[in-house]
FIVEX-266655 format. One line per field, with one value per atom (N, C-alpha, C, O): z, y, x; residue number from 1; atom name; residue in three letters. Coordinates in Angstrom, 1 decimal, padded with zeros to 4 digits. Example, Ala and Ser with C-alpha at 12.3 -4.5 7.8 and 13.67 -1.06 7.14 Angstrom:
2
zz = c(007.8,007.8,007.8,008.5,007.1,007.1,007.9,008.0)
yy = c(-005.7,-004.5,-003.3,-003.3,-002.2,-001.1,000.0,001.1)
xx = c(013.2,012.3,013.2,014.2,012.8,013.7,012.9,013.4)
n = c(1,1,1,1,2,2,2,2)
atom = c(N,CA,C,O,N,CA,C,O)
res = c(ALA,ALA,ALA,ALA,SER,SER,SER,SER)
end
This chain:
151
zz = c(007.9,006.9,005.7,005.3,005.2,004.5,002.5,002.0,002.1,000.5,-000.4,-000.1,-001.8,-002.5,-004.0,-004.1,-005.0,-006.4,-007.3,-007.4,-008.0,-008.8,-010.1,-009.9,-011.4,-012.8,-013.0,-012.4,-013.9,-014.1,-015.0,-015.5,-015.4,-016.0,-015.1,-015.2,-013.9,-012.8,-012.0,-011.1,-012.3,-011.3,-012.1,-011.6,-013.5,-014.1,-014.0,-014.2,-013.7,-013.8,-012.4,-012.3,-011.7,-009.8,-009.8,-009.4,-010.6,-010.4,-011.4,-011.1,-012.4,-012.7,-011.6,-011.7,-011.1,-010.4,-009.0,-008.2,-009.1,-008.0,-008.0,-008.7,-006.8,-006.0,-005.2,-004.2,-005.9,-005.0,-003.9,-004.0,-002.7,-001.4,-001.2,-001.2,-001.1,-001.0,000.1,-000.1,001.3,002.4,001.9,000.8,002.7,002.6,003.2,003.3,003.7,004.2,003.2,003.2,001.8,000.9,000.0,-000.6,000.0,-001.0,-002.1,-002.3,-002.9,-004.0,-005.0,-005.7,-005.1,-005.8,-007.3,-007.8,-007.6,-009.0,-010.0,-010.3,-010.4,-011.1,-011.1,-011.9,-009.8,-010.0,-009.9,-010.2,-009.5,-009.3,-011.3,-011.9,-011.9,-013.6,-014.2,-015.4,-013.4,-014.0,-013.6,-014.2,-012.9,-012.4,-013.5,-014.1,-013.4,-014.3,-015.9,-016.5,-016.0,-017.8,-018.0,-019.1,-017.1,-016.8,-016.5,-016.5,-016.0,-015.9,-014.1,-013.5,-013.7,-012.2,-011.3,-011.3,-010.6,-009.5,-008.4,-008.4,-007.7,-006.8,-005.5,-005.5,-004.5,-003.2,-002.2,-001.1,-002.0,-000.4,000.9,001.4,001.5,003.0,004.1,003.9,004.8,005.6,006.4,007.6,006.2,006.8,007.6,007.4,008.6,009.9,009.6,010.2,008.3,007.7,006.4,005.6,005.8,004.4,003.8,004.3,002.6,002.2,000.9,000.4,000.3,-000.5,000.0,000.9,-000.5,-000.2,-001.3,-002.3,-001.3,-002.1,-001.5,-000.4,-002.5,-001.9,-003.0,-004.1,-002.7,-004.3,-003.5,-002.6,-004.2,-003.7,-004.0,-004.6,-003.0,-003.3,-004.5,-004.9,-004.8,-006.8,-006.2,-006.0,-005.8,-005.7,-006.9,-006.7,-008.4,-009.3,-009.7,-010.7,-008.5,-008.5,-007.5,-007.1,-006.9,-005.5,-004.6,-003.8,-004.3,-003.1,-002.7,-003.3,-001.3,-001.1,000.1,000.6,000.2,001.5,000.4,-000.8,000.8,000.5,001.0,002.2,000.5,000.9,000.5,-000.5,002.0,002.0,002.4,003.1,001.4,001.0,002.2,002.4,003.0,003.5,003.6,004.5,002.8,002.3,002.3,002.3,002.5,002.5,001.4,001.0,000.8,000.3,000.8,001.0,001.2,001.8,000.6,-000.1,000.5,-001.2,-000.5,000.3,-000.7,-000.4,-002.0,-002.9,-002.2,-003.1,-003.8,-005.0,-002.7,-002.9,-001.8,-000.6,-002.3,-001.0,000.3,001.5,000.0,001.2,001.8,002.9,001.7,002.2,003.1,004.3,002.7,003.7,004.6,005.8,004.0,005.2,006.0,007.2,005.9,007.2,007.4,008.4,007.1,008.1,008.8,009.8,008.7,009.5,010.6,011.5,010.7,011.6,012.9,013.2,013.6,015.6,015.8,016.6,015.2,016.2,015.1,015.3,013.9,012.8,013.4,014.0,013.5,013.2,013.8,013.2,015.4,015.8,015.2,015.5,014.3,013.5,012.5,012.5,011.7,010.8,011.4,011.0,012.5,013.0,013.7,013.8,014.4,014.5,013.4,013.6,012.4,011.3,010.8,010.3,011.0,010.7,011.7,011.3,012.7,014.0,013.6,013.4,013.6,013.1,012.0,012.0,010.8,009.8,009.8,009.0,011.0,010.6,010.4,009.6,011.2,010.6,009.5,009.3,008.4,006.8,006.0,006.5,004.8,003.9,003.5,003.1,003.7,003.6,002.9,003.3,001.8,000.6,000.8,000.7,001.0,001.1,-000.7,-001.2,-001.6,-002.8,-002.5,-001.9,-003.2,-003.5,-004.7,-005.4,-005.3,-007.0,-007.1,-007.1,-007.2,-007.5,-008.5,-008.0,-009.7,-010.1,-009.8,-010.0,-009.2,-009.1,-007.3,-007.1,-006.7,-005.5,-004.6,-003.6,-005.4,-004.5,-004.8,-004.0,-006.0,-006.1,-005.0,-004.0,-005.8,-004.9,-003.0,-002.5,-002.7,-001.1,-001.1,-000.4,-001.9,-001.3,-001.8,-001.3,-002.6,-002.8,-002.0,-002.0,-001.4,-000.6,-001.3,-001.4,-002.1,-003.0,-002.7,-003.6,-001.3,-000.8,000.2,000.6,000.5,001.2,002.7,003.2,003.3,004.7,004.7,003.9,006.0,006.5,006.7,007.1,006.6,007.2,006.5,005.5,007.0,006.3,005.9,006.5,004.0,003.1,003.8,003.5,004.5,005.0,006.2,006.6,007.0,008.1,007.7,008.3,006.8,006.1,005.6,006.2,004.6,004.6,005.7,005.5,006.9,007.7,008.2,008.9,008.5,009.5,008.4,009.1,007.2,006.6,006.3,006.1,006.1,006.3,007.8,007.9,008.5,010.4,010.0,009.6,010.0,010.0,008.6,008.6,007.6,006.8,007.7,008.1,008.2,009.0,010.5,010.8,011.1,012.2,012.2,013.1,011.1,010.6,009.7,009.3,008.5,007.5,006.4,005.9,006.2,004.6,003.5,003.7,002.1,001.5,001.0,001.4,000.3,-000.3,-002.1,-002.6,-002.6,-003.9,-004.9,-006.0)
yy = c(019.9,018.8,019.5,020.6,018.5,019.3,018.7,017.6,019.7,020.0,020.3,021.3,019.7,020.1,020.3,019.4,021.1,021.1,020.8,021.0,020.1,018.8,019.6,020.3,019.5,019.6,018.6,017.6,018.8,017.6,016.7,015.7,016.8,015.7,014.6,013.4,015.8,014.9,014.3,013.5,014.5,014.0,013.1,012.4,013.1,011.5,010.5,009.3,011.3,010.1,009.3,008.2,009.9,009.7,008.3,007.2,008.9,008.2,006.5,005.5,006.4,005.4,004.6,003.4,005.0,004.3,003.4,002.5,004.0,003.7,001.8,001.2,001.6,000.1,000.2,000.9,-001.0,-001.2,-002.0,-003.0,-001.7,-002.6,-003.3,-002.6,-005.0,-005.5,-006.5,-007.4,-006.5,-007.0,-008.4,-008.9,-008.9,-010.8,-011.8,-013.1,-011.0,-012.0,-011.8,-012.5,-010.8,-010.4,-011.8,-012.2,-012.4,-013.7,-013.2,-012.1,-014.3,-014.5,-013.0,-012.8,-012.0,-011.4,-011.5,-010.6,-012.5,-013.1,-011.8,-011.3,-011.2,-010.6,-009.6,-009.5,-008.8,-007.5,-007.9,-007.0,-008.8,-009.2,-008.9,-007.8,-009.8,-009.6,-008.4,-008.1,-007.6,-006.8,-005.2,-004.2,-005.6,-004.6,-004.8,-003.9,-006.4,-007.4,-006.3,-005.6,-006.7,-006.1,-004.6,-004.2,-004.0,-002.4,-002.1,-000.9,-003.1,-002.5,-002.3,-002.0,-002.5,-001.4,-002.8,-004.0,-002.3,-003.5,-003.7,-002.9,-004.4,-005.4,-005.8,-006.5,-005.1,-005.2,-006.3,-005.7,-007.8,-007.8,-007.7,-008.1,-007.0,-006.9,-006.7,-005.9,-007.1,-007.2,-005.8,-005.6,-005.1,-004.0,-003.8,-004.2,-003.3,-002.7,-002.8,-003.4,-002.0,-001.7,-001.8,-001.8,-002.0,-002.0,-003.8,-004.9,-003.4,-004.7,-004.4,-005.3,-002.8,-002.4,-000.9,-000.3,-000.6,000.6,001.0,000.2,002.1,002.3,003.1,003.6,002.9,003.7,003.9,003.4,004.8,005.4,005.0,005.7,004.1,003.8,004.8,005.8,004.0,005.5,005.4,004.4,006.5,006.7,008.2,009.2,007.9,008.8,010.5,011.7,009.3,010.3,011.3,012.0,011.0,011.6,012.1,012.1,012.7,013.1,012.8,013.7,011.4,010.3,009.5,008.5,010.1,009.0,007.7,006.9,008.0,006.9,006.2,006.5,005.5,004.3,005.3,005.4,005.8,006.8,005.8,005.1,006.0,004.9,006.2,007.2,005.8,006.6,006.4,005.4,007.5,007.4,007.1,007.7,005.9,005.9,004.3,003.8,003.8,002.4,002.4,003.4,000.6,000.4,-001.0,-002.0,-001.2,-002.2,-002.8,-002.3,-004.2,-004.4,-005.2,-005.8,-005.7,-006.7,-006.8,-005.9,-008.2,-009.0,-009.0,-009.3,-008.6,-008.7,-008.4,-008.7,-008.1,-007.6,-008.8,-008.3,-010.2,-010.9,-010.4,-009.9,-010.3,-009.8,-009.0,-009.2,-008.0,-006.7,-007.2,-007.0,-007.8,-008.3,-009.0,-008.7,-010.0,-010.8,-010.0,-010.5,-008.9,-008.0,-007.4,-006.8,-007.3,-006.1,-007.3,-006.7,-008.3,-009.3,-009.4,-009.6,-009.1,-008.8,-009.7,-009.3,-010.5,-011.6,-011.6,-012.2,-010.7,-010.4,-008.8,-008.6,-007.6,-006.5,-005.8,-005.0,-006.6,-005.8,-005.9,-005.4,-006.7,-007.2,-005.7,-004.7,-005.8,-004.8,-003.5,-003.0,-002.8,-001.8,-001.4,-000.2,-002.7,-002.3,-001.7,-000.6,-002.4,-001.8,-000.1,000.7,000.1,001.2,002.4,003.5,002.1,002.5,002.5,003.5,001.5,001.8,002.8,003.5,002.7,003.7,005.1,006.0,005.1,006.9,007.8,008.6,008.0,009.0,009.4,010.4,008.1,007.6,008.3,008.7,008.6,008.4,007.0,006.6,006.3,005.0,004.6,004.9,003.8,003.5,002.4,001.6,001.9,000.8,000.3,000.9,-000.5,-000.8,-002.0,-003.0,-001.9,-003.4,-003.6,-002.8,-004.9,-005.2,-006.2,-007.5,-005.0,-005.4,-004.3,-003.2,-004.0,-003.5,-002.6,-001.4,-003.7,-003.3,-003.9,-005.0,-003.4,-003.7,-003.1,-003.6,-001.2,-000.7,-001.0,-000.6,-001.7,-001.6,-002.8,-002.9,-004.0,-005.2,-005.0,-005.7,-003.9,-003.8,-003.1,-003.5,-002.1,-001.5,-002.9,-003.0,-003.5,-004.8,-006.2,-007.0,-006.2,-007.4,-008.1,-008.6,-008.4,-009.4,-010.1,-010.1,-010.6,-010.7,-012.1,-012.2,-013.2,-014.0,-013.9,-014.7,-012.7,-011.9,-012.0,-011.9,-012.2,-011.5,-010.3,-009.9,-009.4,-008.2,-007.3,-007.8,-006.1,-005.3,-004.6,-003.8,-004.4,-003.8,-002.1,-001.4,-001.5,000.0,000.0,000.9,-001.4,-001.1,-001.3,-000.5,-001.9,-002.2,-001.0,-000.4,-000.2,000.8,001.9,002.5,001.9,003.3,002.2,001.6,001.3,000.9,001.3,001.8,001.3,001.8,003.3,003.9,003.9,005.4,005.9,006.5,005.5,005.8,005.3,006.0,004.0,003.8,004.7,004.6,005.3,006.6,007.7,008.1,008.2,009.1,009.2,010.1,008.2,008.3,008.1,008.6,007.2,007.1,007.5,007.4,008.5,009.1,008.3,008.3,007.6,006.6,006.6,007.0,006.3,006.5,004.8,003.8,004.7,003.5,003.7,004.8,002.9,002.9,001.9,002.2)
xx = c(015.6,015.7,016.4,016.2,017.3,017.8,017.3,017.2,017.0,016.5,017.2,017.8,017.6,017.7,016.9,016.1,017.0,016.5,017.6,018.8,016.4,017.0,016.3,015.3,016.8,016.5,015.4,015.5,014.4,013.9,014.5,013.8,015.5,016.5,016.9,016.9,017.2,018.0,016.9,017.3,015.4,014.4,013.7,012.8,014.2,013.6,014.9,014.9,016.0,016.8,017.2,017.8,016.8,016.6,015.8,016.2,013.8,012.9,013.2,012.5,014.1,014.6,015.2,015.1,015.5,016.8,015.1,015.2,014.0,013.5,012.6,011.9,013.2,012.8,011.8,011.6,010.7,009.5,009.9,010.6,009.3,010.0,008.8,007.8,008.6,007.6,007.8,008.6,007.1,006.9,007.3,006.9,008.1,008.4,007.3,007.6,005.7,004.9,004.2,003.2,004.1,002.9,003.0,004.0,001.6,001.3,000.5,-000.1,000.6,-000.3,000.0,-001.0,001.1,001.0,002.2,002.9,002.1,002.7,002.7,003.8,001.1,000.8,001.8,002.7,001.7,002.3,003.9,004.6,004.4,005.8,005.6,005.5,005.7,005.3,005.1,005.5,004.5,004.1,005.2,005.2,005.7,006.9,008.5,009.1,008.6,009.3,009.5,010.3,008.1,007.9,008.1,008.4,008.1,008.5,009.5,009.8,010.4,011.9,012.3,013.4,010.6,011.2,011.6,011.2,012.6,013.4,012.7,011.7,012.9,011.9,012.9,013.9,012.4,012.8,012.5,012.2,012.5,012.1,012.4,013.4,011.3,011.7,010.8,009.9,010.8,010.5,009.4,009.8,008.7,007.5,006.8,005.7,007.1,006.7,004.9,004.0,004.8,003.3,003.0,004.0,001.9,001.8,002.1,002.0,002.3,002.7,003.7,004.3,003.7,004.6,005.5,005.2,006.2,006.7,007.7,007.8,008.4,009.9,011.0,010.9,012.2,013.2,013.9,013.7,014.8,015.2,017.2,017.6,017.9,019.3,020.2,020.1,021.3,022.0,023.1,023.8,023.1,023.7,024.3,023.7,025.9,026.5,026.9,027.2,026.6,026.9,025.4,025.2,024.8,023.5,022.9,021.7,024.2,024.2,023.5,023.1,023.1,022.4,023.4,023.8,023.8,024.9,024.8,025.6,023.1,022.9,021.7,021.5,021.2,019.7,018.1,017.9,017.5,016.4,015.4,015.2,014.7,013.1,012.2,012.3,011.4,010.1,008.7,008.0,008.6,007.4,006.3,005.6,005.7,004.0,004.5,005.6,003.2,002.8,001.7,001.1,001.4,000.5,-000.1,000.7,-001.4,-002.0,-002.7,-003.6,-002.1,-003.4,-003.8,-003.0,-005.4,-006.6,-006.7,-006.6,-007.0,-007.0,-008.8,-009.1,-009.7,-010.9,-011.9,-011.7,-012.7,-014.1,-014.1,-014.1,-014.1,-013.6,-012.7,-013.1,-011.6,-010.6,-010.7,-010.5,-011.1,-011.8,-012.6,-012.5,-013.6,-014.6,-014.1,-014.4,-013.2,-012.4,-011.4,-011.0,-010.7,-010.3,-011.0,-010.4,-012.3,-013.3,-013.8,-014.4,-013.7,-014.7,-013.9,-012.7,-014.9,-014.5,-013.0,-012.2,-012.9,-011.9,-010.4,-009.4,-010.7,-009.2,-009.2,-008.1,-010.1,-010.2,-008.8,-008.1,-008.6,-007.5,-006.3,-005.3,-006.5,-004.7,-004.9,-004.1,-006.0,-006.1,-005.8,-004.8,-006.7,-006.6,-005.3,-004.8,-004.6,-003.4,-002.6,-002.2,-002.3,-001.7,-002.3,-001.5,-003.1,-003.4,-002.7,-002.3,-002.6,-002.6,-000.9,-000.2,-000.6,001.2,001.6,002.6,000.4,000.9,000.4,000.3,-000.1,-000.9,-000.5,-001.0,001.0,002.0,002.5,003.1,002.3,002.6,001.6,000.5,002.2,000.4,000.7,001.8,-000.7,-001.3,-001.9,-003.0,-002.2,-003.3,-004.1,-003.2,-004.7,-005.8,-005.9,-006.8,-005.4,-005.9,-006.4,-006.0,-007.5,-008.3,-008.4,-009.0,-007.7,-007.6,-009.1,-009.1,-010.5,-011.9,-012.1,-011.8,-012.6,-013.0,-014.0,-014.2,-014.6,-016.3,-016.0,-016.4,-015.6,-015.1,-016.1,-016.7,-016.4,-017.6,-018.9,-019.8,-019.2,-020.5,-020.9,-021.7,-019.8,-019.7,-020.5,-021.4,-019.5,-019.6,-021.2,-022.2,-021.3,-022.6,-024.7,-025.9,-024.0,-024.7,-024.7,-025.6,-023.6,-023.2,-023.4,-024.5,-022.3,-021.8,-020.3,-019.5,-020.1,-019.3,-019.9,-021.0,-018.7,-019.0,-019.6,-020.4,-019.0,-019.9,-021.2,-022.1,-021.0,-022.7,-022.7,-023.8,-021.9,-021.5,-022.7,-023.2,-023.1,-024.3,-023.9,-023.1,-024.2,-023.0,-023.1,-022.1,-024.1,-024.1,-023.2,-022.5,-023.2,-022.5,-021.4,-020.7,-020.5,-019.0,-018.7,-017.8,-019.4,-019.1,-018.7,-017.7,-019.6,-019.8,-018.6,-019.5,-017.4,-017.0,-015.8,-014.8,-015.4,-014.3,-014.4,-013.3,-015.1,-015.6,-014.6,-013.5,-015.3,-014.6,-013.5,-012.5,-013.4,-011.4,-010.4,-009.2,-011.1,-010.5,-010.3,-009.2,-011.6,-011.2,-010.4,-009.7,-010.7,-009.9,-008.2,-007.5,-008.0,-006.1,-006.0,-004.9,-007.0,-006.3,-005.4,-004.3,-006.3,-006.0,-006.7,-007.9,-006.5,-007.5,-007.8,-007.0,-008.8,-009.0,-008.7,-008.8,-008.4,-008.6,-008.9,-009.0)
n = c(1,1,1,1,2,2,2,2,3,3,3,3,4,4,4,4,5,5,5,5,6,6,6,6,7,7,7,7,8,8,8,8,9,9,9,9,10,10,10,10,11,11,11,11,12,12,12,12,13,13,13,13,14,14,14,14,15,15,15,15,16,16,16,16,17,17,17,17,18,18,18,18,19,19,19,19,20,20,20,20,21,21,21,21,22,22,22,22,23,23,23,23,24,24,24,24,25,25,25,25,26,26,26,26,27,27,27,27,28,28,28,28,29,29,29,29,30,30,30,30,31,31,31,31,32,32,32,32,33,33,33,33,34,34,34,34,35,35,35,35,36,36,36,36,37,37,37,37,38,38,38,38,39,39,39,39,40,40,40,40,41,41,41,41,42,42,42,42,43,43,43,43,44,44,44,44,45,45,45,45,46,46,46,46,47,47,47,47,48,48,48,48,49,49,49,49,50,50,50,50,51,51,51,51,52,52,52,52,53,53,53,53,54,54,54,54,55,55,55,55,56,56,56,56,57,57,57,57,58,58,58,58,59,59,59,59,60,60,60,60,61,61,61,61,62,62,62,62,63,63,63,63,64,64,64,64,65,65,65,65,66,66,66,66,67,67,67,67,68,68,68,68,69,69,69,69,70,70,70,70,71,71,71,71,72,72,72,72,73,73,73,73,74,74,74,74,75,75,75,75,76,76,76,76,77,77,77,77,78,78,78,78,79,79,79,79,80,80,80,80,81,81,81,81,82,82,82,82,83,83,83,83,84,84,84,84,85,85,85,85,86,86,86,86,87,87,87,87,88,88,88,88,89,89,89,89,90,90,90,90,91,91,91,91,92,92,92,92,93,93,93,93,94,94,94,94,95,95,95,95,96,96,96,96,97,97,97,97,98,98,98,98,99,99,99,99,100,100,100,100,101,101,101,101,102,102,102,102,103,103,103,103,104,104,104,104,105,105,105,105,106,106,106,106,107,107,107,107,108,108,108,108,109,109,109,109,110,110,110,110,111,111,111,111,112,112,112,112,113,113,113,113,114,114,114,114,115,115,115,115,116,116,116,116,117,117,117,117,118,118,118,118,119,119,119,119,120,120,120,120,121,121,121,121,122,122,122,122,123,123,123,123,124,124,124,124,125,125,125,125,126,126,126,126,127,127,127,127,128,128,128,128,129,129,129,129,130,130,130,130,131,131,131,131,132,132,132,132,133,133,133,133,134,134,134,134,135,135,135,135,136,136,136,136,137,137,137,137,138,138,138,138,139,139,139,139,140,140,140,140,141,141,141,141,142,142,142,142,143,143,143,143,144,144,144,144,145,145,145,145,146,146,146,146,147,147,147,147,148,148,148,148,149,149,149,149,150,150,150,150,151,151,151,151)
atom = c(N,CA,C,O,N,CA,C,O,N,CA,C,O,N,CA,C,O,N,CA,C,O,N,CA,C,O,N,CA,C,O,N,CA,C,O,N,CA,C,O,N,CA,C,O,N,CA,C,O,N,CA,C,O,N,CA,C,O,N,CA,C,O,N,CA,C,O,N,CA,C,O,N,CA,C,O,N,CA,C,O,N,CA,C,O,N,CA,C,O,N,CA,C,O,N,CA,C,O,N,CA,C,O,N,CA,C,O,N,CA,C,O,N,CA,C,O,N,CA,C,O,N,CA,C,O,N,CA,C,O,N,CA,C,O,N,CA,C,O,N,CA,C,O,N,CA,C,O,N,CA,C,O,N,CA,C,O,N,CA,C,O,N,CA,C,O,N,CA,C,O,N,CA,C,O,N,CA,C,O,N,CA,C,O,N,CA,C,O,N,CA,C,O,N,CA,C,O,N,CA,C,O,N,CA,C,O,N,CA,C,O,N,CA,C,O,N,CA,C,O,N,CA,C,O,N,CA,C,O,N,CA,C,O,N,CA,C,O,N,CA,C,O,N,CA,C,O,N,CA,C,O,N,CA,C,O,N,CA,C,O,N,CA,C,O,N,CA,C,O,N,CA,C,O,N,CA,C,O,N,CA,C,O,N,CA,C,O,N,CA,C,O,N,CA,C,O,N,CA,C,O,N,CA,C,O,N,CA,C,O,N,CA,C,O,N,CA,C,O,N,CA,C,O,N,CA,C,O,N,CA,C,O,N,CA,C,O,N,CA,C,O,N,CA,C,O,N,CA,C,O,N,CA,C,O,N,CA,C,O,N,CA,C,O,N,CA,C,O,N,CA,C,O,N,CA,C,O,N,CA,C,O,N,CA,C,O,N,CA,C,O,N,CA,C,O,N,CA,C,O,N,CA,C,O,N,CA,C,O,N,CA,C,O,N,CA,C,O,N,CA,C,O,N,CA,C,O,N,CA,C,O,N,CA,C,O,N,CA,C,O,N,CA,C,O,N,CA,C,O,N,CA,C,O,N,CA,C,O,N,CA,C,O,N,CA,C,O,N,CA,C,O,N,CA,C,O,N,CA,C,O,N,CA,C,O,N,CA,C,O,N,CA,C,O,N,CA,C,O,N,CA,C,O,N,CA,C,O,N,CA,C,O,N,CA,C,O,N,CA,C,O,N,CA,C,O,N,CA,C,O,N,CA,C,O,N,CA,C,O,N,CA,C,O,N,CA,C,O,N,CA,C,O,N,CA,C,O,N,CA,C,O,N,CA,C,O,N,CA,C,O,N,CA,C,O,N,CA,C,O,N,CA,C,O,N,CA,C,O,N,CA,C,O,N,CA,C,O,N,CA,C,O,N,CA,C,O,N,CA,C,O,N,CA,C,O,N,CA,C,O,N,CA,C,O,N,CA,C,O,N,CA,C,O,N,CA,C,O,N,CA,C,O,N,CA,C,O,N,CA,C,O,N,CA,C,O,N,CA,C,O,N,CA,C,O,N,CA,C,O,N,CA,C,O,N,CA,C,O)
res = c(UNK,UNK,UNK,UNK,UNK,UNK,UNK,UNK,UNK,UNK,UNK,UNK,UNK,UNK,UNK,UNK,UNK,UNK,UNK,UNK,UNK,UNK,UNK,UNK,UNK,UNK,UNK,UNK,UNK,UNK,UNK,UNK,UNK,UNK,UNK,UNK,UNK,UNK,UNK,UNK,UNK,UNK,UNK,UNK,UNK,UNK,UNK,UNK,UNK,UNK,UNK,UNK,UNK,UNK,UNK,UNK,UNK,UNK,UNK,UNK,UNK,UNK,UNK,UNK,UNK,UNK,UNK,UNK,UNK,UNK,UNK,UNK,UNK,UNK,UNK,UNK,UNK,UNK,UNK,UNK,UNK,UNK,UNK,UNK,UNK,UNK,UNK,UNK,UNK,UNK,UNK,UNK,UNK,UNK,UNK,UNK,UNK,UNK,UNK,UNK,UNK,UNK,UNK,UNK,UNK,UNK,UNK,UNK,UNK,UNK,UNK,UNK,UNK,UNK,UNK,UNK,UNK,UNK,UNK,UNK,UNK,UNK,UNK,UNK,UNK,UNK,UNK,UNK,UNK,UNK,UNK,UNK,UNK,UNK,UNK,UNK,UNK,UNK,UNK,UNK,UNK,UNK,UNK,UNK,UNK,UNK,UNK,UNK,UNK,UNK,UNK,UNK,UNK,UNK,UNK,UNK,UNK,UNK,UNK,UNK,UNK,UNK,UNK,UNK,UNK,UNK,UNK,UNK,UNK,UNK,UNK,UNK,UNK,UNK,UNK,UNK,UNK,UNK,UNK,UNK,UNK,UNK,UNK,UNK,UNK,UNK,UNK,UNK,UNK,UNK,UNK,UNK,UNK,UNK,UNK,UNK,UNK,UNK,UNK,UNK,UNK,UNK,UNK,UNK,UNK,UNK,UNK,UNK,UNK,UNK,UNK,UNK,UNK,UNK,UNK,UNK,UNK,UNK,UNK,UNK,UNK,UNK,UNK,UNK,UNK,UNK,UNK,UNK,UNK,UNK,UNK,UNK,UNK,UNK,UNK,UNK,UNK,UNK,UNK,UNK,UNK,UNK,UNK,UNK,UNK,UNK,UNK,UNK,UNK,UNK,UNK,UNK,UNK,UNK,UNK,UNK,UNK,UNK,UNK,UNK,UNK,UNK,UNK,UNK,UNK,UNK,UNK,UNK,UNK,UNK,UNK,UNK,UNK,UNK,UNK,UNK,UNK,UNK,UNK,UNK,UNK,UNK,UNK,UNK,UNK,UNK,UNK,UNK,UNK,UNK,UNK,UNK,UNK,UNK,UNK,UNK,UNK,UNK,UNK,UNK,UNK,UNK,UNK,UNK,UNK,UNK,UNK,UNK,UNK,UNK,UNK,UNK,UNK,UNK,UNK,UNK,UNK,UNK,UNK,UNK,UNK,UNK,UNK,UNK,UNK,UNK,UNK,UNK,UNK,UNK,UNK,UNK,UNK,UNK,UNK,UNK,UNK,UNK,UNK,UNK,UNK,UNK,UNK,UNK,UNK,UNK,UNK,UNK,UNK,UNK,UNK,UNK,UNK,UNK,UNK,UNK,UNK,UNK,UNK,UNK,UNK,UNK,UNK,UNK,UNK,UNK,UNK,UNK,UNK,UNK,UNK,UNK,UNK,UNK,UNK,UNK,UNK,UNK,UNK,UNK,UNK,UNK,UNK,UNK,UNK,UNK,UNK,UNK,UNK,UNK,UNK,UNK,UNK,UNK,UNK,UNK,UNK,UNK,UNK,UNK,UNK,UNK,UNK,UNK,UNK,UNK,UNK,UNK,UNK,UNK,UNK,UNK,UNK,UNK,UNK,UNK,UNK,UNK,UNK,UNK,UNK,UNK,UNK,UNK,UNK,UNK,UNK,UNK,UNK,UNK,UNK,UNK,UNK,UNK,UNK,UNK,UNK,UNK,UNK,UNK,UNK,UNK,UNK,UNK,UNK,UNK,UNK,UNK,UNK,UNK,UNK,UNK,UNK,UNK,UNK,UNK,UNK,UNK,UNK,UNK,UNK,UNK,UNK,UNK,UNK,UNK,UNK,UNK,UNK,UNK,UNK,UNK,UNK,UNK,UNK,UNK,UNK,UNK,UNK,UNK,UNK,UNK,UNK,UNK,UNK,UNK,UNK,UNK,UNK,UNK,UNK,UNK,UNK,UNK,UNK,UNK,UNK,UNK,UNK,UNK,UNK,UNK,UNK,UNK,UNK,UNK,UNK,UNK,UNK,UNK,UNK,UNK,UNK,UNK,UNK,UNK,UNK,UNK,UNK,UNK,UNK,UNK,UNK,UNK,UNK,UNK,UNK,UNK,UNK,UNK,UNK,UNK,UNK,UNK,UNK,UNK,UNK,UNK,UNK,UNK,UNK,UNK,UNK,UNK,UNK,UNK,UNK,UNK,UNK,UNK,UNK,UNK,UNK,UNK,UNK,UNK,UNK,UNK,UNK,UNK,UNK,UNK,UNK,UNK,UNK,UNK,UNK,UNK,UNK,UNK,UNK,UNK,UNK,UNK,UNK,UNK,UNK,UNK,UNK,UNK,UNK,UNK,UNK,UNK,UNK,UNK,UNK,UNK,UNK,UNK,UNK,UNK,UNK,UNK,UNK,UNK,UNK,UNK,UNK,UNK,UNK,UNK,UNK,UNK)
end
């Protein structure tokens, strides 16, 4: 693979240049479309094998990038503790787990925009029946077995 070093002049002016790539089936996220908007950073759609966000930094010849570079990492955002729970239920799970299974090779993020997301889960404060110890130990195992984190 080939490497180069960059000044950090040249590596904040790179990270300017960088594009969030946001899946064309991702809904309901207005907010962060806005909130990308107000910060200046550009806004990709396309289409994602995995995840629901990603980036890529274009190519800027006067900055010695002379192709389009897509960034390795995925981000999976759940909206809320439901969310999760009907991803984890017998008859969705394999959609979820597949996706996992597609990104293991990636680093992967799991965000959930809950604040209180974990207390939530360990209370079962969530529309599920699910048993907030078994939801846990069932995203516990699927961290460890694909190597994702949650946040």
């Amino acid at each position: 693979m080939i490497s180069y070093r960059y000044t950090d002049t040249e590596i904040n002016d790179i990270l300017k240049t960088l594009i969030i790539v946001m899946d064309t089936r991702e809904k309901d996220n207005t907010h962060i479309r806005d909130y990308l908007h107000q910060k200046g950073i550009s806004i990709k759609n396309q289409k994602l094998d995995t995840g629901d966000y990603s980036c890529m930094i274009p190519k800027n010849e006067e900055l010695g990038i002379f192709r389009d570079i897509y960034l390795d990492s995925r981000v999976e955002r759940k909206a809320h503790m439901d969310e999760i729970t009907g991803n984890l239920q017998k008859n969705t799970q394999t959609a979820f787990e597949n996706e996992l299974i597609r990104s293991k090779e990636i680093p992967f993020t799991l965000i959930v925009e809950d604040l209180h997301g974990y207390e939530k889960m360990l209370q079962g404060k969530y529309q599920s029946k699910y048993n907030p110890l078994a939801l846990l130990g069932r995203l516990n195992t699927f961290k460890a077995k694909y190597g994702f984190e949650i946040v």
